[in-house]
N, C-alpha and C positions, 0 to 999 in steps of 0.2 A: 504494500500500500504506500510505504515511503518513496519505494522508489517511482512508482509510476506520479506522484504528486511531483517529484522533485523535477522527474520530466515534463511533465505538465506545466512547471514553472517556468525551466527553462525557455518551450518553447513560446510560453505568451511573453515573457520578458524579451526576444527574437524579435518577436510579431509586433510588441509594444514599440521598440526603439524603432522597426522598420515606419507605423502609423505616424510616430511622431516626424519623423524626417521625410515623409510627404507631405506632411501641411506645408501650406503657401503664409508664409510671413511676410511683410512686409509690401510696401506699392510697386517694388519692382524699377525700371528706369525713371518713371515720373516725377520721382523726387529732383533729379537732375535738369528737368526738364521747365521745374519751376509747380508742379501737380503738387495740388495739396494733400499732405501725409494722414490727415487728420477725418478724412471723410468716413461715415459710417457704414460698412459692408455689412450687409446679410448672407450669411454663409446658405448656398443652394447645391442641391443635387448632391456629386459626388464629395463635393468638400465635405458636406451636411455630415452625408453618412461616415468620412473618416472621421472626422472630429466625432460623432457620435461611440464607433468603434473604440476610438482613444481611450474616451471614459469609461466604458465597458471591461475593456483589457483591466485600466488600473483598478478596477474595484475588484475582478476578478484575480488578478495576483495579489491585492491584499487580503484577499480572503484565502487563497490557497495558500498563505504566506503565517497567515492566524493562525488554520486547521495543521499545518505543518509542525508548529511551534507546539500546540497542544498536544500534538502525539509522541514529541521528542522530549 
């Protein structure tokens, strides 16, 4: 049971760093351009659902990270 949580961890911790480093930060060349930095985006479609998955991922290794502790 340890070991398969412990793999289970590893690979949402994977999965997690991979969601994080697809998001889109920042305006891109606009700023250079004189575009202001400050405009309000709504996050649509595929952005929606990574940014959705992100949080998913980290509640899900914190939990497998809880129930890990408890058993050890």
């Amino acid at each position: 049971m340890l070991t398969f949580l412990l793999i289970a961890q590893i690979i949402i911790a994977v999965t997690l760093g991979l969601s994080t480093l697809l998001q889109v930060k920042g305006g891109g060349l606009g700023g250079i351009f004189g575009q202001a930095d400050t405009v309000f985006r709504t996050k649509r479609g595929i952005e929606k659902t990574l940014f959705q998955l992100t949080i998913a991922l980290v509640i899900l290794f914190v939990l497998i990270s809880i129930w890990i502790l408890l058993i050890i």
